[in-house]
N, C-alpha and C positions, 0 to 999 in steps of 0.2 A: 894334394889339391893341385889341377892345373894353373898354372900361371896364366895370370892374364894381362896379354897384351896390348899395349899401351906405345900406339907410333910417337908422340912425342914426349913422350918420355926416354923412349928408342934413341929416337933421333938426335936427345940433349945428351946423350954417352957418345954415340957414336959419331958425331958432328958436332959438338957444341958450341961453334960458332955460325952455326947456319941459321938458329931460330932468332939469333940478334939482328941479323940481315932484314932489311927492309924487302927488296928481293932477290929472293935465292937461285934464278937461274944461271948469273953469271958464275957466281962460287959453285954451284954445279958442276960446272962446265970444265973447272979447275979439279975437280976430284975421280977418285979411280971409280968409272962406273959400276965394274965386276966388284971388286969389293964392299963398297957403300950397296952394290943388291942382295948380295948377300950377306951383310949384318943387318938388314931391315926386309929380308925376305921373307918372316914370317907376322911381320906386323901391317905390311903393306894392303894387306884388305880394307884397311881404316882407310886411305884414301879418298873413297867416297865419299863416306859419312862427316870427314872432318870437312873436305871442301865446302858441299852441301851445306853444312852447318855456316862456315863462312860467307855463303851467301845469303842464308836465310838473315843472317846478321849487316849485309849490307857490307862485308867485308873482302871487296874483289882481289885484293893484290895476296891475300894470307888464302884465298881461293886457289888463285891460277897457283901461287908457291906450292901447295901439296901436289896440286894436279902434274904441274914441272916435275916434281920430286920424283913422282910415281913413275910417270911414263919414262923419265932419265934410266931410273933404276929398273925399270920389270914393265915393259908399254904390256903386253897380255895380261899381266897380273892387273896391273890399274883398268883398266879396257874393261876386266869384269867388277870389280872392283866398284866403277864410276854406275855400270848399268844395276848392277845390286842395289844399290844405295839410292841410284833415283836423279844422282847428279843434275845430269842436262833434264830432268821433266820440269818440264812449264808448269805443272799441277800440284809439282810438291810447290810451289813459291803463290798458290792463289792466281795462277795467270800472269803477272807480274814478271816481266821479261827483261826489264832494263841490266839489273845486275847480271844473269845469267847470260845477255847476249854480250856484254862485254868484256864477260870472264870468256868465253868461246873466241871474239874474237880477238884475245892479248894470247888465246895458247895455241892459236891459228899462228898469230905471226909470231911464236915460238916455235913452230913447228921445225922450219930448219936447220935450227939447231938441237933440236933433240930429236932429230932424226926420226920425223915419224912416219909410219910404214903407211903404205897405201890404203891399208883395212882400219885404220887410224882416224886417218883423213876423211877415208870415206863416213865413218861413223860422228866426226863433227861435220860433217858437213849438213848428215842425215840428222841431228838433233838440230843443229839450225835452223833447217827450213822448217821442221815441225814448231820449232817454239815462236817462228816469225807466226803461225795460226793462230797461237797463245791466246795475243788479247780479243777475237773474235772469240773463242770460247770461255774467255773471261768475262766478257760483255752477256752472253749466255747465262754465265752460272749466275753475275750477280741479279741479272731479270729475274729469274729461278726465285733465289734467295728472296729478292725483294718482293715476287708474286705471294711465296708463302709466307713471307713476316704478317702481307696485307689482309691475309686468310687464316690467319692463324688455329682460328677457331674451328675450320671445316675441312683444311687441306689432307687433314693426314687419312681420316675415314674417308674421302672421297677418291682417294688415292686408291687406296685399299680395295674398296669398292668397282672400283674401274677393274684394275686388275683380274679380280675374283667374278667379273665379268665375263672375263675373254678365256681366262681358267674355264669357266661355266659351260662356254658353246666353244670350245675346242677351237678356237683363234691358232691357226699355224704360220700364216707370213709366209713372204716370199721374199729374200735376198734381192730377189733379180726388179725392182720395181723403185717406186719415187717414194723414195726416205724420207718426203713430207706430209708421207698417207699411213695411216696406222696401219692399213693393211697388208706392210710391208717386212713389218717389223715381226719375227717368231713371238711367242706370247715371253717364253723365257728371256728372251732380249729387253723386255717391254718391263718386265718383273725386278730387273737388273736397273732398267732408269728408276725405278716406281720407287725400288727400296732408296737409291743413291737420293731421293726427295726425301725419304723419313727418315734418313740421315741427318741431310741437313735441319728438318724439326727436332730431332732432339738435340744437335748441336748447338742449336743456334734460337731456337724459341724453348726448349724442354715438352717431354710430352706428357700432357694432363688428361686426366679422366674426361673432363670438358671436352676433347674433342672425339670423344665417342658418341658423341649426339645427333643431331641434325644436321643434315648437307645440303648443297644445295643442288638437286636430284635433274633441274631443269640446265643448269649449266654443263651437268657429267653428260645428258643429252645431246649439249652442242655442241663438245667435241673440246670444250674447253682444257680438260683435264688432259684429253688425248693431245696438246698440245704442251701442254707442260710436259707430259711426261716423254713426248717424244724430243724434246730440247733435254732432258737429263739423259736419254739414250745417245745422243749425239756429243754429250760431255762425257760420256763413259766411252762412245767409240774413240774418242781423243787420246784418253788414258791408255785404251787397250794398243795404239798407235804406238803411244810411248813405249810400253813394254815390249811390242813386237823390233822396233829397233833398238831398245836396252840389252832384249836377251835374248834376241834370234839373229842379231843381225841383219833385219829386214831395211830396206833403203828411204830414204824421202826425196822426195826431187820436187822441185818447186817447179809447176811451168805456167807462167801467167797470174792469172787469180786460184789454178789450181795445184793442190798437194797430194801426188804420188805414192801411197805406201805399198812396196811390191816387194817379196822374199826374193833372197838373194840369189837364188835361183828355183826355177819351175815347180819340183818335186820337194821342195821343202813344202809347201804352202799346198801343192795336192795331197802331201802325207799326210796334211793336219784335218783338211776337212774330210778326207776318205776315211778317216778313224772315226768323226762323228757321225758321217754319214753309217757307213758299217752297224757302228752303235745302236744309231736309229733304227736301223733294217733288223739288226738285234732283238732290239723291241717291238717295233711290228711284227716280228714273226712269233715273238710272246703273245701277244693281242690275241693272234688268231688261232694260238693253241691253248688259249682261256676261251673261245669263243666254240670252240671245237671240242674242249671239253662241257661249257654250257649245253652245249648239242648235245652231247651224248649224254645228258641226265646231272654232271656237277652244278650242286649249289650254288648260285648268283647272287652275292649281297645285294650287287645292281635289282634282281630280281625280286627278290626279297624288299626290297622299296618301292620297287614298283607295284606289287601287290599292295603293302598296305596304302600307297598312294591311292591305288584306284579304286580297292574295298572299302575303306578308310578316311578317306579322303576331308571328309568334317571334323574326325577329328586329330589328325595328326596335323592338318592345315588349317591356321588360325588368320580371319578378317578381323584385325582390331580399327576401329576409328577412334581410340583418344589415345594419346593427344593427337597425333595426325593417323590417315588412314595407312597400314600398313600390314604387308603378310607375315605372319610368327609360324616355325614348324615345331611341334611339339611331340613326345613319346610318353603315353603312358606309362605308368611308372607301376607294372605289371608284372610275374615270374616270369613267362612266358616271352616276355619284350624283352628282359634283363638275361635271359640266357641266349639270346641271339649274339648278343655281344662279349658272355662269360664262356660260353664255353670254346673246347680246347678245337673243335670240331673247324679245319679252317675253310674259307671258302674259295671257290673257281680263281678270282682276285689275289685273294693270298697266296694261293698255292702256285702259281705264276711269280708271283713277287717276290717269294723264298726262294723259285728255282732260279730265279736273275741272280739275287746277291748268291746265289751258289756257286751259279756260274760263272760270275766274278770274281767270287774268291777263291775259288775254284777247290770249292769246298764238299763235303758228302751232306746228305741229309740227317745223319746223326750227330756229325759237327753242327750244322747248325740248329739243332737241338737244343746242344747240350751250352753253346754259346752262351756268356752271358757279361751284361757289361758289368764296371764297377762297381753298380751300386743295386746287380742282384737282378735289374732286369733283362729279359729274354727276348728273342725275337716275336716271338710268340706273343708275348707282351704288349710290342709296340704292331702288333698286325692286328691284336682285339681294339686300340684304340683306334689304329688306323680305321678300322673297320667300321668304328661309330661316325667318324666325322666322313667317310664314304658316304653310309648310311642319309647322315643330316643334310649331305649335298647331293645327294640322288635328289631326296625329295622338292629340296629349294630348285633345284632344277626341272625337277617336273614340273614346278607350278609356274615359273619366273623366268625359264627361258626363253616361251612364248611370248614373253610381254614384254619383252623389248624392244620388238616392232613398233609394238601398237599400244603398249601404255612402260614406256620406259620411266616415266618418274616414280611410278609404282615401284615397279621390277627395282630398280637404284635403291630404292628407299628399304626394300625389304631385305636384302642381302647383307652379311656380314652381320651375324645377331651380336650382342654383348652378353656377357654372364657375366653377372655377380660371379665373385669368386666360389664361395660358397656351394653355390649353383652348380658350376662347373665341375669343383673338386667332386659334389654328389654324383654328378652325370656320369664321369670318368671309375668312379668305383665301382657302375657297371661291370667295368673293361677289367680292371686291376684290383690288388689289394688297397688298403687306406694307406699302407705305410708308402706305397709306388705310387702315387698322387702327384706329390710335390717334386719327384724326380721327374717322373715325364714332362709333368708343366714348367719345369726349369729348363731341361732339354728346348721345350715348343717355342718357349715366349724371350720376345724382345722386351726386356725392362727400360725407364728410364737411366739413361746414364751410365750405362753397360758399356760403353765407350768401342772401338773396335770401329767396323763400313758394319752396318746393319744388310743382313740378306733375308727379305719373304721367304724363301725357298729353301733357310736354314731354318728359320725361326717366323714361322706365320703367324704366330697368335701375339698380340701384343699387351702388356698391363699396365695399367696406372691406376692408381687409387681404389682398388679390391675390386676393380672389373677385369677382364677381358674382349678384346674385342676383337673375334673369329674368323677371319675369311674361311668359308669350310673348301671350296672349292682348290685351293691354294693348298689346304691342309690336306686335301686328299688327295691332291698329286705331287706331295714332297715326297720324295725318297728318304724314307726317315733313317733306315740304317746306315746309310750312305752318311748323313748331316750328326747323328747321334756319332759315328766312327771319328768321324771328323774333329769334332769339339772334343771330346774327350781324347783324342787320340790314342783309342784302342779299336781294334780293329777284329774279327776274329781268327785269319793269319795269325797275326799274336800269340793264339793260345795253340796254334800247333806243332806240334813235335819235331813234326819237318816241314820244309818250306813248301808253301802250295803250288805254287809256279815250278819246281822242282818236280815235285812229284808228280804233276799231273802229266809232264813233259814226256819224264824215262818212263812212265806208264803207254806213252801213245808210242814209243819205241821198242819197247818191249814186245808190245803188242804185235808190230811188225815183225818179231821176230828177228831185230838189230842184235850181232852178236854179242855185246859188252857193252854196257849203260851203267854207269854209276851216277847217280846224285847226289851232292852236298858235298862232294870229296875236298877234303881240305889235306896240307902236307907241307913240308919244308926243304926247299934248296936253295942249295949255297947262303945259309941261316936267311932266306930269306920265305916268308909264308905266302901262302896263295891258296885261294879258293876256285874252286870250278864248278858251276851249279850245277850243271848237266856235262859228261864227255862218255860220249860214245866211239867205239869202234865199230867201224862197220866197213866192209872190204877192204878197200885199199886207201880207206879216208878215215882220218883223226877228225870227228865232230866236238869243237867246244861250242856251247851254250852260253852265255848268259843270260838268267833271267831275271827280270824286272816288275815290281808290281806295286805302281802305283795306283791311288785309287782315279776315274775318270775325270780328268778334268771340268770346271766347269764355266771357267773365263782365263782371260790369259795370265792371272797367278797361278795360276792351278797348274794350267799348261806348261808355266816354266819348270814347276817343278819334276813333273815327267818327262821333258826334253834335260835336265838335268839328270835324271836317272839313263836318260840313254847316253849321255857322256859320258859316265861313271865306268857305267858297262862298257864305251868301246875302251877306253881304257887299259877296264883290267883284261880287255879281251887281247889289245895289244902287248900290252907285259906277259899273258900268257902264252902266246904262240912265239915272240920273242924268245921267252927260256925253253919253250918246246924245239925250236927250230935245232937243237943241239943232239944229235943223235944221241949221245949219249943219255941226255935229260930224258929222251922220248923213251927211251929206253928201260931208265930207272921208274919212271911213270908207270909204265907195265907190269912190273915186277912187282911195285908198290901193290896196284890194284887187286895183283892175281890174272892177269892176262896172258894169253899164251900167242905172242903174236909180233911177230917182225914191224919194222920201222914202214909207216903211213907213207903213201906216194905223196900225199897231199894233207896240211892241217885246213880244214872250213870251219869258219866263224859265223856264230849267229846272235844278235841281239832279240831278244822275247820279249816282247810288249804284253803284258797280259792286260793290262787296259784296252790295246789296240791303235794307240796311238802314232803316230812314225811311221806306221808299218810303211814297206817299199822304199824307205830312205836308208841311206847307207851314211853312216857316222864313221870316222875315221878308215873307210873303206869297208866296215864290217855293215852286211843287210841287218835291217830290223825288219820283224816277221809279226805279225798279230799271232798270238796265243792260238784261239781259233782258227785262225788259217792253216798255220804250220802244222798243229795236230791233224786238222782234216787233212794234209797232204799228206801225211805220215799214215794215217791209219786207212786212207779211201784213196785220196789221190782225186776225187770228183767235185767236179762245178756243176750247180744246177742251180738254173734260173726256172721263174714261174712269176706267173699271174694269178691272185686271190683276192675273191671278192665277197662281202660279207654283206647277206641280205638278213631283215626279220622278217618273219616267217610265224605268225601267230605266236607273235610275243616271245618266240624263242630264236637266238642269231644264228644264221645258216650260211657257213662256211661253202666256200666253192672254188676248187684251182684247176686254170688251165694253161695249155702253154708250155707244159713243161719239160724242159731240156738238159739234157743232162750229157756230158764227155767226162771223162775220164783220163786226168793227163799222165798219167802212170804211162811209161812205155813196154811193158811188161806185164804179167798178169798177178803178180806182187810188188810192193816196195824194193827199188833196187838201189845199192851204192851211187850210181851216175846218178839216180835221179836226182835224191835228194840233195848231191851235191849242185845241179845244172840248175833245179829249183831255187836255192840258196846264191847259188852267184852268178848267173844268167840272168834272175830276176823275173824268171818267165810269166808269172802272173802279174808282180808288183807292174811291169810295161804294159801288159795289157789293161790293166785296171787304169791308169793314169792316162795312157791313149784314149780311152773311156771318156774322159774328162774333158770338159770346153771352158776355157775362160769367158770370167764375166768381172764389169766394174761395179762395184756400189758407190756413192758419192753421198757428199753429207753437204749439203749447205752450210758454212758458220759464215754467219755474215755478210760481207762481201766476198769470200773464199770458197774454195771446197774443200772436202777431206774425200779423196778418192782412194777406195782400196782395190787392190788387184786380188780377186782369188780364182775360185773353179765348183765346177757344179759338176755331178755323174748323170754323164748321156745313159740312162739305164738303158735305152732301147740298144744302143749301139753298144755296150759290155755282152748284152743277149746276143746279140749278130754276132760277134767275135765267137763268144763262146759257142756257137749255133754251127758257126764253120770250123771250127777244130774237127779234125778228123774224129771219128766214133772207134774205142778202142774193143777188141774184141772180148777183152774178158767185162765191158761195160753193156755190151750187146748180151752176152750170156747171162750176167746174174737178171737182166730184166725179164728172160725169159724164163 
């Protein structure tokens, strides 16, 4: 069993007159730094969590003492240490800044004697000014709070409601706009406040059956809720602030009434949004090859609803007037109904939706077959249910979209059904077995008291006292494999043989015809182990790989966690080219392999984002490359931009692309050694795509304050132009003809 770590317990061995000490920077000051780091060098990650604790306690002087300790013995150790743990957030303390600002400023004027480094400095400097914004978004959250104690009864469905709204008619936002208009806000940003409200109801009131009832449908009208929920987005951007200077190093700078957050330089913060962007573009180009196969004759759930909407329409669409007037969708309970949802046969929908997580996981069609999670269910499984709550919000949106013009208290009122439990479990056996009932609904639903940040877009369906109560629209655009992989943490990676990210890599190499690719290769020198996930030989250049595959981010937890995997990876990229740099190593490496091939002019390094995250940034000097990207350069070497536009066309979607442009950066009429190396550390796309880019501000009013963030948006028209003037290569000219 490993030992566990325990810094003051450490500490009473190794010091034992230091925790008697009222305070310990002086007797510090008096001790061997190198030595006292290294007997508390493997304990020193508590750090954080112990200070933290000392101030939640109201304990500043037993605060700043660890924090002295840390940065005395190991300032980089502690520096991650403090941002891990949450130290300097105004958010872990309720807003509440007195302790926290003058624990900063007693290790401010500790500073010169414990020698603290510029990137030190700079980082109290940068939680300061953020926590001075503190009590405005404390004054914030408790209005929050105290709006919904006053509502208790109707906030949480009205919430829900809203949301599953803007879910409904495809609500996208724009960044670039005034953060006091909903119209500004992406719908997922809006889903992020909504859920951080049904947080605080089950924290802080508990959630009961009772408020699955009546709302008040004329307030959601006036924009009431859109205020509330836009003050929880603006306490989430706060947090997301904190984390961006905990674990990216990103800066604050006060000037005025307003607050600064801007990455520590340019290309960090265009890596981050060009990965989502990309992503996006990902999926849009999925849309229009579901829309492209609807064209050509594939089955449309969408379709499929619509038909019975408009055939049907009396009785799958129900006008009840008691107790109040409101619309119910309802499905015969027919063979013929129940095999649209049972059978195996999937639809235009699904079949786009397997080929994403495919492609993400960069998995075969048989793998994800054969996939299945812990408790027996398949993908397959979760795309028949998907495919019912598709289904149920097809049609509530046929009927309810329209009416939120011109009779929104209706439309409000009718949205988000409730089921008896019962009810529900029946409807879903459609989809599944009886025994796979209680798992997928355990998967879906937020329970009371489940404790954790409550996410919609983990968990959209909510229960209390043997109801549920549905946003379909929400449900039908979660990423369920995605949320299912997540909470269980398995994944279907997991079940493969060999690494996906690996194979799919020396496959796009091979392909090329690179002379020597090995994956997975693990070995020992100078008794020391090392792994290599991809290295290729190829002319007169040693290519190491690593690759990376976390799942896409989806706020800035998520994100730390994949900017943590690309650490890891420069890393062990540096300890490898380190031991390679030795002829002889390079040497015995060959031999190992079965190579037949003298010592490399040159080792290139490459970090693999198979998420896509980073891509164009360079971590400890090594490039990070999108998955996708780097395959396409490997196996085509081409860039094409287009324009598509999707009309209906007699009820069926009619795809149309023009515009389309295409170079080929290959200098050659095959994949050649220079390139891939002049690709890889020249950066020749990653500049042009970030050139691509224009800066923009977003601003958040809290109070009397702002919260300004610095990022960047993709000039598409201008990435087109760039690419538009690249010379035209000849063998790109020939294969067109």
């Amino acid at each position: 069993m490993a030992k566990e770590r325990d810094l003051r317990k450490r500490l009473a061995i190794v010091a034992p007159g230091l925790l008697e000490k009222a305070e310990w920077l002086r007797p510090l000051l008096f001790m061997d730094r190198t030595e006292l780091a290294s007997k508390l060098a493997k304990e020193l990650f508590q750090v954080g969590e112990l200070a933290l604790g000392a101030m939640q306690s109201g304990d500043i002087k037993a605060a700043v003492n660890w924090i002295s300790l840390g940065l005395y013995c190991d300032q980089s150790a502690t520096r991650a240490s403090l941002g891990d743990a949450g130290t300097f957030r105004a958010s872990k303390y309720r807003y509440r800044t007195k302790y926290l600002l003058e624990t900063l400023s007693d290790v401010n004027r500790a500073a010169p004697e414990l020698s603290l480094s510029p990137e030190i400095l700079g980082y109290l400097d940068s939680v300061k000014a953020l926590a001075k914004l503190a009590p405005a978004v404390g004054e914030i959250d408790r209005s929050v709070r105290t709006f919904l104690k006053r509502n208790s009864q109707v906030c949480l469905k009205s919430i829900l409601v809203r949301i599953d709204s803007l879910f409904m008619i495809g609500h996208q936002g724009d960044h670039i706009g005034n953060t006091d208009a909903i119209s500004t806000y992406p719908v997922e940003e809006l889903a992020e406040g909504a859920s951080y409200l049904v947080h605080c109801i089950d924290e802080k009131i508990g959630i009961k059956g009772t408020h699955f009832r009546q709302i008040p449908e004329d307030q959601i009208a006036k924009g009431v809720f859109d205020k509330l929920i836009m003050k929880a987005c603006k306490i989430r951007r706060y947090a997301e602030a904190e984390i961006l200077v905990d674990a990216f190093d990103y800066q604050c700078v006060k000037s005025g009434r307003e607050t600064i957050i801007s990455a520590p330089f340019a290309e960090f913060e265009k890596s981050i949004r060009l990965g989502y962007i990309q992503n996006q573009q990902a999926r849009d180009q999925n849309r229009l090859m579901r829309d492209l196969a609807i064209q050509n004759g594939a089955v449309s759930i969408y379709a499929v609803a619509d038909q019975f909407f408009d055939r049907l329409h009396d009785t799958v669409v129900k006008r009840l007037d008691n107790p109040v007037t409101r619309y119910t969708f309802q499905l015969p309970d027919l063979p013929p109904i129940r095999d649209i949802f049972s059978t195996d046969e999937i639809t235009a929908e699904e079949d786009i939706y397997l080929r994403e997580v495919g492609n993400f996981e960069l998995a075969s069609s048989v793998e994800l077959k054969n996939f299945t999670f812990s408790n027996g269910l398949t993908l397959l499984d979760l795309s028949k249910v998907h495919r019912l709550f598709i289904f149920l919000a097809r049609l509530a949106m046929r009927q309810l979209a329209r009416m939120l013009q011109d009779e929104p208290v209706l439309a409000f009122r009718s949205l988000v059904p409730v089921f008896k439990e019962d009810v529900l479990k029946g409807l879903l056996e459609w989809c599944v077995k009886h025994e796979q009932v209680d798992a997928i609904l355990e998967f879906l639903s937020h329970r009371p008291g489940m404790g954790g940040v409550y996410d919609m877009q983990y968990r959209p369906l909510v229960y209390a006292d043997n109801r549920y109560m549905v946003p379909l629209h929400i449900a039908g655009m979660t990423n369920w494999y995605r949320n299912i992989a997540r909470d269980e943490g398995h994944r279907l990676i997991d079940d493969l043989e060999t690494d996906a990210a690996e194979r799919a890599l020396a496959a796009s190499l091979l392909a090329a015809n690179c002379q020597h690719v090995e994956a997975g290769y693990e070995t020992v020198f100078n008794k020391q182990r090392f792994e290599i996930d991809v290295v290729c030989r190829f002319g007169d250049y040693l290519f190491i790989f690593e690759c990376k595959h976390p799942m896409l981010p989806c706020n800035a937890h998520e994100l730390r966690t994949s900017y943590k995997h690309m650490r890891t990876g420069a890393r062990q990229l540096d300890n490898i080219k380190s031991l390679l740099s030795e002829p002889e190593l390079e040497k015995e490496l060959y031999r190992r392999l079965g190579w037949s091939c003298g010592p490399a002019n040159e080792i290139v390094t490459c970090i693999v984002s198979a998420n896509g995250m980073f891509s164009g940034l360079r971590v400890n000097g090594h490039p990070v490359r999108r998955m996708a990207e780097l395959s396409n350069m490997i196996r085509t070497g081409m860039l094409r931009t287009m324009q598509a536009s999707m009309n209906v066309e007699d009820g069926k979607p009619i795809v149309r692309t023009d515009e389309v442009v295409e170079r080929r950066l290959w200098t050659a009429p095959v994949l050649t050694p220079e390139f891939l190396s002049d690709y890889l550390q020249k950066d020749l796309l990653a500049h042009m795509l970030f050139d691509g880019m224009f800066k923009y501000d977003e601003t958040f009013s809290l109070g009397e304050g702002r919260l300004t963030f610095v990022s960047y948006a993709l000039d598409a028209e201008a990435v087109a132009d760039a690419i538009a003037a690249l010379p035209s290569s000849p063998s790109a000219d020939e294969n067109r003809k």
